[in-house]
C-alpha positions as CSV (number, residue, x, y, z in Angstrom):
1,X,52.0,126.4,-25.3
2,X,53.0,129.7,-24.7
3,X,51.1,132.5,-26.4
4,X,53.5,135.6,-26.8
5,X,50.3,137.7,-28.8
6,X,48.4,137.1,-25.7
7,X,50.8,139.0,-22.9
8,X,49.4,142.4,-21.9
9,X,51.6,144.9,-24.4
10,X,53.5,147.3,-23.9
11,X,53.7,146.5,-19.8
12,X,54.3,149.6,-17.7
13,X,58.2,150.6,-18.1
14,X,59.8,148.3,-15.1
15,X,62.5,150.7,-13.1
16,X,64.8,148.9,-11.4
17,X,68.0,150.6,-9.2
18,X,69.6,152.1,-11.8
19,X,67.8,150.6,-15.1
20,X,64.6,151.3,-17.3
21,X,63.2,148.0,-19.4
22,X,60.4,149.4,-21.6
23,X,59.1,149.1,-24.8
24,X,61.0,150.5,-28.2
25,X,60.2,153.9,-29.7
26,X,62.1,155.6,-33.3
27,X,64.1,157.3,-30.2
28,X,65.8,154.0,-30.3
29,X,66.8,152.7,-33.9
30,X,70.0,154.1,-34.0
31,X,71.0,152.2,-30.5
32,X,69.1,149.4,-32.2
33,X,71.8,149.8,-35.7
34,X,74.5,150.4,-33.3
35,X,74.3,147.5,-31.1
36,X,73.7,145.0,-34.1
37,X,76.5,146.4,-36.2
38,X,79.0,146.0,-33.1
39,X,82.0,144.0,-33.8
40,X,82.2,142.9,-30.0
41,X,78.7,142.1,-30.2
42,X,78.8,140.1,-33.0
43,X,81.6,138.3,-31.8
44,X,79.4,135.3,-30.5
45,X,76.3,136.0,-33.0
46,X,77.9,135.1,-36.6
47,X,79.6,138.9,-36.6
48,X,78.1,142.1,-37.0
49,X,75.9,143.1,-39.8
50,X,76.9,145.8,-41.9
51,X,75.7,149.2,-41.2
52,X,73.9,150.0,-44.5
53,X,72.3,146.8,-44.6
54,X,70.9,147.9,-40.9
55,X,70.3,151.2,-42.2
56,X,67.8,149.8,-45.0
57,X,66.0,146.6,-42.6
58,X,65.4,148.2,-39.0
59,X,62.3,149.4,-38.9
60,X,61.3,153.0,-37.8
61,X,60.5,151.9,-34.1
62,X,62.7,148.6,-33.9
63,X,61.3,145.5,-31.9
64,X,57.7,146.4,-31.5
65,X,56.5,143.2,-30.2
66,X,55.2,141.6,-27.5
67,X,58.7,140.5,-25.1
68,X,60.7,143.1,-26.6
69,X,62.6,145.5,-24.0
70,X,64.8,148.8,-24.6
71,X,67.0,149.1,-21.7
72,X,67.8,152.9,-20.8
73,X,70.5,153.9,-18.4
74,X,69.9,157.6,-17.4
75,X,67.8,158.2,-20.4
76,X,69.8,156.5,-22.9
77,X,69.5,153.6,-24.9
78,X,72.3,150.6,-24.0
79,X,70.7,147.5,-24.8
80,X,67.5,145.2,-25.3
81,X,66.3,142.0,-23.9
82,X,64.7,140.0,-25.7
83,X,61.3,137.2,-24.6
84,X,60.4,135.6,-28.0
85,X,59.0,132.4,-29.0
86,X,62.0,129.6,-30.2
87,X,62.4,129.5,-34.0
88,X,61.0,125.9,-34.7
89,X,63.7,125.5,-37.8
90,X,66.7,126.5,-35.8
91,X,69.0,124.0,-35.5
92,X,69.5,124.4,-31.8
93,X,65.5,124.2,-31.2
94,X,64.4,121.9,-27.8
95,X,61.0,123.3,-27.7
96,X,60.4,120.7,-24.7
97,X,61.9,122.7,-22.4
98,X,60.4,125.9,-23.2
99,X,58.8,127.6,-25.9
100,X,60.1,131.1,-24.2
101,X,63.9,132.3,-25.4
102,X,66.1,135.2,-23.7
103,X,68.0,137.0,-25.8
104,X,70.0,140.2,-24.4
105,X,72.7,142.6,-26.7
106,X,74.4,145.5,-24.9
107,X,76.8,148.3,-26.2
108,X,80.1,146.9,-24.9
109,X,80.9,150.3,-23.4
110,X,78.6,149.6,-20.7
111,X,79.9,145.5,-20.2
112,X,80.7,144.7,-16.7
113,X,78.3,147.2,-15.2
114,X,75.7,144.3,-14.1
115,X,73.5,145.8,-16.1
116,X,72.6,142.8,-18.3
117,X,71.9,141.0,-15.2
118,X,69.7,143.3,-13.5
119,X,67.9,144.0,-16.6
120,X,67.3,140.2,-17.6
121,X,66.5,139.6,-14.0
122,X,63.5,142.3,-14.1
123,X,62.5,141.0,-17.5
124,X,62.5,137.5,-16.3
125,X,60.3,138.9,-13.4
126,X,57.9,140.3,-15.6
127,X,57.7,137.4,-17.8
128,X,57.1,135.0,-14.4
129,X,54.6,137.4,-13.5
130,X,52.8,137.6,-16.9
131,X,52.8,133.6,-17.8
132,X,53.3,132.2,-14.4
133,X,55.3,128.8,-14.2
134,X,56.5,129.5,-17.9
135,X,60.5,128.5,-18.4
136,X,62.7,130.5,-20.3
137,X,65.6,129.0,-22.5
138,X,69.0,130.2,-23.0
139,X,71.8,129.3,-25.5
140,X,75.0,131.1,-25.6
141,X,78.1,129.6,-26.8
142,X,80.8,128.3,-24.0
143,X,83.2,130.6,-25.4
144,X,81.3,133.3,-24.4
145,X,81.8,133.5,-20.6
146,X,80.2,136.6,-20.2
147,X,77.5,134.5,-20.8
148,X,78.2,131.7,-19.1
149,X,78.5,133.8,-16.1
150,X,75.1,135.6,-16.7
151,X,73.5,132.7,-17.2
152,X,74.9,131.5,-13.9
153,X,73.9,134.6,-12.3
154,X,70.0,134.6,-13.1
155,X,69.9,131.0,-12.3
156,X,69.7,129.1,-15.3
157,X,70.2,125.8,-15.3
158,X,72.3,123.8,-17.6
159,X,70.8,121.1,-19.8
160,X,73.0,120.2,-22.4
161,X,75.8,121.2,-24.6
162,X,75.8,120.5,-28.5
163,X,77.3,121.4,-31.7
164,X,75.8,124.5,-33.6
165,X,77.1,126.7,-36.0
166,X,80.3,125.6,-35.5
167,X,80.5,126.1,-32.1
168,X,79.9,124.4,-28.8
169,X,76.5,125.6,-27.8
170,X,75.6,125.8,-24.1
171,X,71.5,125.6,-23.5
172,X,69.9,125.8,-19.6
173,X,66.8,126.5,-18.7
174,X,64.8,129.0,-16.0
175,X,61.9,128.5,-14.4
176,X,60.1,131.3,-11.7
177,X,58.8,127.4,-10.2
178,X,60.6,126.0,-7.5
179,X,61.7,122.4,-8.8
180,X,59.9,119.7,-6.3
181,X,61.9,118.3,-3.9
């Protein structure tokens, strides 16, 4: 069982070519409001959440826990990943594959960059590196083919398709261990 209170936290910031994944500071709520009160963002989440509501529940420093990244492009805040524990009551819950979920939102300004995918591929990196042999789940809907494509991108691997909130769900898997031949 995987143990997110027992990874080292906050890691080093992880710099990759263009990208900074570290963790969240106040600097960041109003990215953090921004990015959940997004329309486009919302679009594959249930919607957005209304901005006073936002405004009232994020915390002064948003996401301070353990597999919770701020992703900073030249010094600014355009996204977070995500590395937390499956919700046991969720609907779409397969803990047998992994107890590990990604989760990613990024200010659509900044969509179809390859950011998301070089900043889920150094988080994924870190989380292999911290919990070696550890898989990490995915769902996304298959009407989200931004997704899809990421998905395909960091090497996830599809395990089945079902019916959640009132969508088709897509959920795949990732491992940083080679599968046996």
């Amino acid at each position: 069982m995987t143990d997110h209170r027992a990874l080292a936290w906050p890691p080093a910031p992880i710099k990759t070519e263009r990208l900074v994944l570290r963790e969240s500071a106040a600097r960041d709520r109003e990215a953090v409001i921004e990015l959940n009160a997004s329309p486009e963002v919302g679009t594959y989440l249930g919607g957005p959440r209304q901005h006073a509501e936002l405004e009232r529940t994020v915390p002064e420093v948003p996401g301070r826990r353990p597999g919770f990244f701020v992703v900073e492009l030249d010094g600014a805040t355009i996204g977070t990943i995500q590395l937390d524990p499956q919700d046991p009551e969720s609907p779409a819950n397969r803990l047998e594959a992994g107890e590990t979920h990604l989760g990613y939102l990024f200010l659509p300004e900044t969509w179809g960059r390859g950011y998301a995918t070089e900043a889920c591929a150094a988080a994924l990196d870190w989380f292999a590196g911290a919990l070696p042999g550890e898989p990490v789940v995915l769902y996304t809907q298959t009407a989200n083919v931004r997704s899809m494509r990421l998905a395909a991108k960091l090497g996830f691997t599809e395990l089945e398709r079902f019916e959640a909130y009132g969508a088709e769900q897509w959920f795949g898997v990732w491992s940083s261990v080679a599968p046996l031949a």
